[in-house]
C-alpha positions in Angstrom: -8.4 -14.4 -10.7 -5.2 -13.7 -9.2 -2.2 -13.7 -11.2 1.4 -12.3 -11.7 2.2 -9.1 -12.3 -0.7 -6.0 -12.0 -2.2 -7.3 -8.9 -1.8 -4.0 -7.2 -3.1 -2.6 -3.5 -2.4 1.0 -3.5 -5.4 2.0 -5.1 -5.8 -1.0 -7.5 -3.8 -7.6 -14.7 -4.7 -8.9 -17.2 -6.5 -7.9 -20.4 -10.3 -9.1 -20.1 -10.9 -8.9 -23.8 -14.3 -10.5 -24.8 -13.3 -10.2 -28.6 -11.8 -12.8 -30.8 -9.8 -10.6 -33.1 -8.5 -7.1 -33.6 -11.3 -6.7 -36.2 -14.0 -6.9 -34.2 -12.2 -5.1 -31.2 -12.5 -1.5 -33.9 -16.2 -2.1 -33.6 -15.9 -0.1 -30.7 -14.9 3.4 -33.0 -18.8 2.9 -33.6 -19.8 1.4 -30.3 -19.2 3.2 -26.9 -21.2 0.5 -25.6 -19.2 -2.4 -26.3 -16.8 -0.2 -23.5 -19.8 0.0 -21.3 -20.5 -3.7 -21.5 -16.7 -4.6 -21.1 -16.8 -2.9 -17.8 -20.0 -4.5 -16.4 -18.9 -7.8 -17.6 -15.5 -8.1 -15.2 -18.0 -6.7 -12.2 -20.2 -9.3 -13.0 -17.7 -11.7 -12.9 -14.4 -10.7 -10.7 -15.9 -8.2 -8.2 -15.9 -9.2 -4.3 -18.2 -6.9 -2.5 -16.6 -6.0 1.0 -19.4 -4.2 2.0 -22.7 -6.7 1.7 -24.7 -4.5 -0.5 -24.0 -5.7 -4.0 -26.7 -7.5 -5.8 -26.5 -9.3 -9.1 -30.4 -8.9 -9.8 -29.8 -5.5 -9.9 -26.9 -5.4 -11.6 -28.2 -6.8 -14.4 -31.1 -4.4 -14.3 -28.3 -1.4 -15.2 -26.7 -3.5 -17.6 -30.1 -3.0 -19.5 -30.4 0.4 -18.2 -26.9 2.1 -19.3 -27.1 -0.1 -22.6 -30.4 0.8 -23.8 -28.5 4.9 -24.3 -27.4 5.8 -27.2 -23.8 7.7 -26.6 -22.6 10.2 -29.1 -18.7 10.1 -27.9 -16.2 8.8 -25.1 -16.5 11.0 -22.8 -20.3 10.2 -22.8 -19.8 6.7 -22.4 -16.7 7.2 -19.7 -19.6 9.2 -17.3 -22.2 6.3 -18.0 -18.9 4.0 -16.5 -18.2 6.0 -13.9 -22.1 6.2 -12.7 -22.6 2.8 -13.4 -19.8 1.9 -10.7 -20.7 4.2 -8.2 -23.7 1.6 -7.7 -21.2 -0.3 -6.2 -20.2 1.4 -3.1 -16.6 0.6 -3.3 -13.9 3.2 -3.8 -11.0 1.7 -5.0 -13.3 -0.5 -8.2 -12.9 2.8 -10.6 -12.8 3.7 -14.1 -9.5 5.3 -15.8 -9.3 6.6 -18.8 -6.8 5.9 -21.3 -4.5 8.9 -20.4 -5.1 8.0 -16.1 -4.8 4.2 -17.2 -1.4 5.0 -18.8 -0.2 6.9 -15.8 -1.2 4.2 -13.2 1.2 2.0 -15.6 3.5 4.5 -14.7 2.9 4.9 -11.1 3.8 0.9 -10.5 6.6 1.3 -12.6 8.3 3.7 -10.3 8.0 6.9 -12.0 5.1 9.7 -10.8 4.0 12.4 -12.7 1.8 14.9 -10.8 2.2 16.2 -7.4 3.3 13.1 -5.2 -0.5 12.3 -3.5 -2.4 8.5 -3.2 -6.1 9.7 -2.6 -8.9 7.9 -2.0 -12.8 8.7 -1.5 -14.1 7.8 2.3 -17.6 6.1 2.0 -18.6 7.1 4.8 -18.1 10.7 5.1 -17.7 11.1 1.3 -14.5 13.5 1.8 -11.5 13.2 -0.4 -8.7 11.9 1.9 -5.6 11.4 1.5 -3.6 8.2 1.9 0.3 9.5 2.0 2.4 11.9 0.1 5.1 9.8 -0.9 8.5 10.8 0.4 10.3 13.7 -1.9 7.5 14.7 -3.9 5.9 18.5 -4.2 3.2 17.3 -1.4 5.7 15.9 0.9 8.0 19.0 1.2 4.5 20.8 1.5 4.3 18.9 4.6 0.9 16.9 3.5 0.3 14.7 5.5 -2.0 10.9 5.7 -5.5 11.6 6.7 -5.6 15.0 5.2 -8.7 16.0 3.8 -9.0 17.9 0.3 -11.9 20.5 0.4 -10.9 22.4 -2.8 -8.6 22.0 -6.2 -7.7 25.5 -8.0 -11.0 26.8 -6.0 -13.5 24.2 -7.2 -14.9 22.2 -4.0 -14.4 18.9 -4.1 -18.2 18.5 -1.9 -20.0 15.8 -4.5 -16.7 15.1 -6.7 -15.5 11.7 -7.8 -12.0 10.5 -7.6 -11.9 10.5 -11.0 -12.6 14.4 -11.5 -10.2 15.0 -8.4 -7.1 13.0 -10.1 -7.8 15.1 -13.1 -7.9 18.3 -11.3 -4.9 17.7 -9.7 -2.8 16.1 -12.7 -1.3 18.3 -15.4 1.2 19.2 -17.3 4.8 19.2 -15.4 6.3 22.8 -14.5 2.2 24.0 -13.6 1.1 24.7 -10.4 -2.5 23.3 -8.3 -3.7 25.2 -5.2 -5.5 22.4 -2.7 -7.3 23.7 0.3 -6.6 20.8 2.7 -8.5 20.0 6.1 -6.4 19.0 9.3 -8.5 18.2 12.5 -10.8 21.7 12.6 -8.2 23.5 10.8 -8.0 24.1 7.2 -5.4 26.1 4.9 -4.1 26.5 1.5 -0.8 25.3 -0.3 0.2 25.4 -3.8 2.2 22.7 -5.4 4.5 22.4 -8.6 3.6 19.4 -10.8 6.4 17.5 -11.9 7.7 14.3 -13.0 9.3 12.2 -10.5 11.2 9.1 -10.8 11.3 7.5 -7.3 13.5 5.5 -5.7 11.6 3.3 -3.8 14.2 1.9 -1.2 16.7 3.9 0.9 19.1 1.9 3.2 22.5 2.8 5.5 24.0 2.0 8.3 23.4 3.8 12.0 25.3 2.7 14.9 24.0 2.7 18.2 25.7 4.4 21.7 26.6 0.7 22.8 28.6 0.8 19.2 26.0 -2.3 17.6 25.7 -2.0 13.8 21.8 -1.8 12.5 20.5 -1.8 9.3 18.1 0.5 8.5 16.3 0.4 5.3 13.1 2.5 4.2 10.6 1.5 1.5 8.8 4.4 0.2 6.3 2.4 -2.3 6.2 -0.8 -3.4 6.9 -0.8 -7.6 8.4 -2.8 -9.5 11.9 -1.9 -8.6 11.0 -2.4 -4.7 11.7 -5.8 -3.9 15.1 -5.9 -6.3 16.3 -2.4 -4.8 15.6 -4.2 -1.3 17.3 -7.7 -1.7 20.3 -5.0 -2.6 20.3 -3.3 0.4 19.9 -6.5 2.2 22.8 -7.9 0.7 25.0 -4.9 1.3 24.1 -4.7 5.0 24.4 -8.2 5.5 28.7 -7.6 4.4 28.7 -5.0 6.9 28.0 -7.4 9.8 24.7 -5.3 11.4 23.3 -6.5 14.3 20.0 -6.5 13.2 17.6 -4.0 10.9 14.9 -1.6 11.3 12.6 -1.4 8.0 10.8 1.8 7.9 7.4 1.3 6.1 5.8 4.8 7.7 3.7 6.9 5.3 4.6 3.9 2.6 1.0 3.8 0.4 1.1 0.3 -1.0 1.6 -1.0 -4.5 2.4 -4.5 -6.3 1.3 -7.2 -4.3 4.1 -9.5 -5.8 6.2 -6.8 -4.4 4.9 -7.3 -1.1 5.4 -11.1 -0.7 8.7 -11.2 -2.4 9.7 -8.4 0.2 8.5 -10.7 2.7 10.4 -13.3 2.0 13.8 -11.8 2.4 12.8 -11.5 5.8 10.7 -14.8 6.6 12.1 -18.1 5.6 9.1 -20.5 6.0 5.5 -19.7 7.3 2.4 -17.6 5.3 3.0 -14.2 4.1 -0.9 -13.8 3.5 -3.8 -14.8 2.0 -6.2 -14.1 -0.7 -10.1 -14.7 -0.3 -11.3 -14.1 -3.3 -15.4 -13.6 -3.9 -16.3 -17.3 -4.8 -14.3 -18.5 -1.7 -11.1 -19.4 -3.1 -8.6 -18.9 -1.0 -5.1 -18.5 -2.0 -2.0 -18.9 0.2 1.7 -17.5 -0.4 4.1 -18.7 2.3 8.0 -18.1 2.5 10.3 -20.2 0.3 13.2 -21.0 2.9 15.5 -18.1 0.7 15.1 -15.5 3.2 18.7 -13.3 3.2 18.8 -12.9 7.0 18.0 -14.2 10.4 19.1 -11.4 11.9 16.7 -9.5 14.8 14.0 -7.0 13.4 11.7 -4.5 14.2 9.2 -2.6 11.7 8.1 0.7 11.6 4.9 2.0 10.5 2.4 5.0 10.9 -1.2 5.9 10.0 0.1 6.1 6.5 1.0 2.4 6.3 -1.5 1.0 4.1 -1.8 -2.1 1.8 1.3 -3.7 0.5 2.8 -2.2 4.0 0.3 -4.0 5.8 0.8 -7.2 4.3 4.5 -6.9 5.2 4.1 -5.8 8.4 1.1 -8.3 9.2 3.3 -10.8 8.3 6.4 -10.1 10.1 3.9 -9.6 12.7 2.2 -12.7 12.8 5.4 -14.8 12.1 6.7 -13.3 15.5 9.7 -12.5 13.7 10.2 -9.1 14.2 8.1 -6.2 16.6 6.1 -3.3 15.1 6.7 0.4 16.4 5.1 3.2 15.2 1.0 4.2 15.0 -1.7 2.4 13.6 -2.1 1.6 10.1 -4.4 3.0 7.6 -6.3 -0.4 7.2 -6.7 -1.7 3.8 -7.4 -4.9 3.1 -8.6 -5.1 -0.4 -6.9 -6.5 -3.4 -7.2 -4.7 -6.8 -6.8 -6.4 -10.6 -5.8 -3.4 -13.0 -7.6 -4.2 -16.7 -7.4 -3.1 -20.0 -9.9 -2.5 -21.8 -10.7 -2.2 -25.2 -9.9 1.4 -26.0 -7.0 1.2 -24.1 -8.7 2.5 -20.9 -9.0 0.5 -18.1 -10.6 -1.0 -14.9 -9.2 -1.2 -11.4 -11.6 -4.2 -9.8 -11.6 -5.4 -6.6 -10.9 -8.7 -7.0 -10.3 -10.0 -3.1 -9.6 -9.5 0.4 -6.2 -10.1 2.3 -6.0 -12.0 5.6 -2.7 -11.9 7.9 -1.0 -14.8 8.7 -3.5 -15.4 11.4 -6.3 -14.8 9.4 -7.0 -11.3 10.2 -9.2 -9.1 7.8 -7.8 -5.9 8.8 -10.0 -3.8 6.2 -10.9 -0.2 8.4 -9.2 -1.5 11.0 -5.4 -1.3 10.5 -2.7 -3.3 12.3 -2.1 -2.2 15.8 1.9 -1.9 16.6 3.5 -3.8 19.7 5.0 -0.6 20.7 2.7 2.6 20.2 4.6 5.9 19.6 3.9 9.0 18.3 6.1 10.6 15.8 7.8 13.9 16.8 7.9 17.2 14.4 11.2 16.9 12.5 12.7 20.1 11.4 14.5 18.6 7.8 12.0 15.3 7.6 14.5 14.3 4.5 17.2 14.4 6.5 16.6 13.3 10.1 14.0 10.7 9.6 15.9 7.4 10.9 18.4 8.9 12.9 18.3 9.7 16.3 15.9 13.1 16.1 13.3 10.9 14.9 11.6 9.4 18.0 10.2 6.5 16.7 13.4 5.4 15.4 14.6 5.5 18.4 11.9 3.4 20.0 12.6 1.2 17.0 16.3 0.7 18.1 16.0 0.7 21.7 13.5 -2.0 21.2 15.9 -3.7 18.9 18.8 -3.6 21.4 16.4 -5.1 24.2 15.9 -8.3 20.8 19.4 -8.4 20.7 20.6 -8.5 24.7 17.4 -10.9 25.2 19.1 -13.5 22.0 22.5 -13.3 23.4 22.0 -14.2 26.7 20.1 -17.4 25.5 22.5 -18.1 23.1 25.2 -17.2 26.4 23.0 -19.9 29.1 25.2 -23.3 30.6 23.0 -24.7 32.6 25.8 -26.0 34.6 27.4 -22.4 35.4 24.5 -19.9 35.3 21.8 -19.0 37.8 18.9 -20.5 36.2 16.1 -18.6 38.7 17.6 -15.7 37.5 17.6 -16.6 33.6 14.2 -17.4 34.3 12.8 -14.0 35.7 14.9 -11.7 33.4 13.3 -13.8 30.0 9.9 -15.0 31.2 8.0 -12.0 29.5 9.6 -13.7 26.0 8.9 -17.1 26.1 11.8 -17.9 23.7 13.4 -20.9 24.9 11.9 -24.0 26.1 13.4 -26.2 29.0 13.1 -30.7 28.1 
């Protein structure tokens, strides 16, 4: 069931309880199974299997299985969990604990503790990869990058380990440090990163100005929290008193995160037409569409990269789809799974998936990613922080120069008399558009 607030695509609400009181929710200081059985009741309920190989006949048969044990503590009944769901072949349906459940509150909430990573587990290849270092973080400086592979934490291989072992190897206490042995192509090396506590800011924006002296609005979302789509409509706002010409919003090496986020984003940018939809695993299908409140008309273009996933695809599918703005960049990482984040009843919790997405056109982009109009690959940037959207970064400028041809291609629509201009020549310089239509 998808609701408000917790519905969350970066790696992952609403308390499933199956308790009538607080009284018999304390069983479970006696019970580790009552956990257990919490768990395999939301799978047996909420979970959509994107990959064909679930069956309830034999989930029932571990329900039996992991219930007949007898389990001494948590941590006993937190491994019988985390077993139980690797049954499932699917990545991103996981178990937290209550101290990893707390921090993925945190994470959505805009503040990180750790090292700055989003990792997942491939299911093909088993490796621990990673999705994107998010911007200004101890792994970004490091110069991680989307796609890298972690073979080792502090020495211990990660060959065999479970998300859940790697997020604790890599999470600690702030001010300590965590050695990873990372994979890139056939080359591997070692860097060591400083834990901290970050609160991030998930939305940059300023104002560049282009040789031909146009005004364009660039703005860059780094994640998308709960402060994402307010820190946006902000920027928006701003740029819109400024009088740009049009914007460029950067969503490269953005992760994912809220999908609220993601549609109300959407809709500061798309006045009417689907932002995307939600199939869930009985077939319901759920549409969100813009609410004719979008804050400009103005042109657009959108760039992403390989480490564009989730709540950046559904943007950028949508802007996509809506033909109202072009995509520059790479490929993205192709994720196109919605998570439900829920609390269990020792205060850990689950992280189900719950549904897929479709674009606008009713693409399933899962593994596949979103193909950009204009492929480009990024150049090495000596000070990343400081020369990403500006001229030394070549896909911004693909971004504008493609924005500029938007532009010059609206104007001299908006500029056509029919009684004073050379309407064969209108007509071969805009045919590759299509933009107009002649009565």
């Amino acid at each position: 069931m998808l609701k408000k607030k917790f519905v969350v695509l970066f790696a992952t609400a609403f308390p499933g309880l199956f308790f009538n009181n607080f009284a018999e929710a304390t069983v479970l200081n006696n019970s580790y199974k009552e956990v257990i059985d919490h768990v395999w009741q939301i799978v047996y309920r909420d979970f959509l299997d994107s990959s064909g190989n679930f069956q309830k006949s034999n989930w029932i048969e571990l329900r039996k299985e992991f219930l007949s044990k007898s389990y001494s503590d948590s941590n006993e009944a937190y491994d019988a969990i985390r077993n139980m769901l690797s049954n499932l072949d699917d990545s991103y349906t996981r178990f937290l604990d209550p101290r990893e459940f707390n921090q993925m509150r945190i994470d959505t909430s805009g503040e990180l503790t750790g090292v700055g990573i989003q990792i997942n587990k491939d299911k093909e290849s088993d490796a621990l990869i990673i999705i994107s270092p998010i911007e200004g973080t101890p792994a970004f400086h490091a110069g991680i990058k989307a796609k890298d592979e972690i073979l080792s934490i502090d020495d211990i291989s990660t060959e065999g380990m479970n998300l859940e072992e790697a997020v604790k190897l890599i999470r600690g206490q702030r001010g300590t440090k965590v050695k990873l042995e990372i994979l890139r192509g056939s080359k591997s090396f070692i860097t060591v990163l400083s834990r901290e506590k970050i609160e991030i800011k998930s939305v940059s924006s300023k104002v560049n100005q282009t040789k031909d002296g146009l005004l364009v609005g660039y703005v860059r979302i780094k994640q998308f929290n709960a402060n994402a789509s307010r820190e946006t409509r902000d920027a928006i706002k701003d740029l819109e008193t400024k009088k740009v010409a049009g914007y460029i919003l950067d969503l490269r090496s953005n992760p994912g995160g809220l999908l609220d986020s993601s549609i109300e984003i959407s809709r500061l940018f798309i006045n009417k037409g689907i932002i995307v939809s939600t199939l869930s695993k009985d077939g319901l299908k759920e549409t969100k569409r813009g609410n004719g409140q979008a804050l400009t008309k103005r042109p657009l273009v959108v760039l992403v990269n390989e480490g564009s996933a989730s709540a950046s695809e559904i943007v950028s599918g949508a802007i996509k789809d809506n033909k109202r703005g072009k995509l520059v960049g790479k490929k993205t990482f192709g994720k196109g799974l919605v998570q439900s984040m829920r609390t269990l009843v020792d205060g850990s919790g689950l992280t189900v998936t719950v549904a897929k997405y479709l674009t606008p056109n009713g693409t399933d982009i899962n593994k596949f990613g979103i193909v950009p109009d204009i492929e480009v690959r990024m150049n090495m940037l000596n000070d990343f922080q400081r020369e990403i959207g500006t001229r030394k970064d070549n896909q911004y400028n693909a971004a504008e120069k493609e924005l500029i041809n938007i532009i010059n291609r609206k104007n001299k629509i908006s500029q056509f008399n029919p009684e004073t201009t050379n309407l064969k020549a209108f007509l071969e310089i805009n045919k590759e558009e299509k933009v107009f239509s002649l009565n």
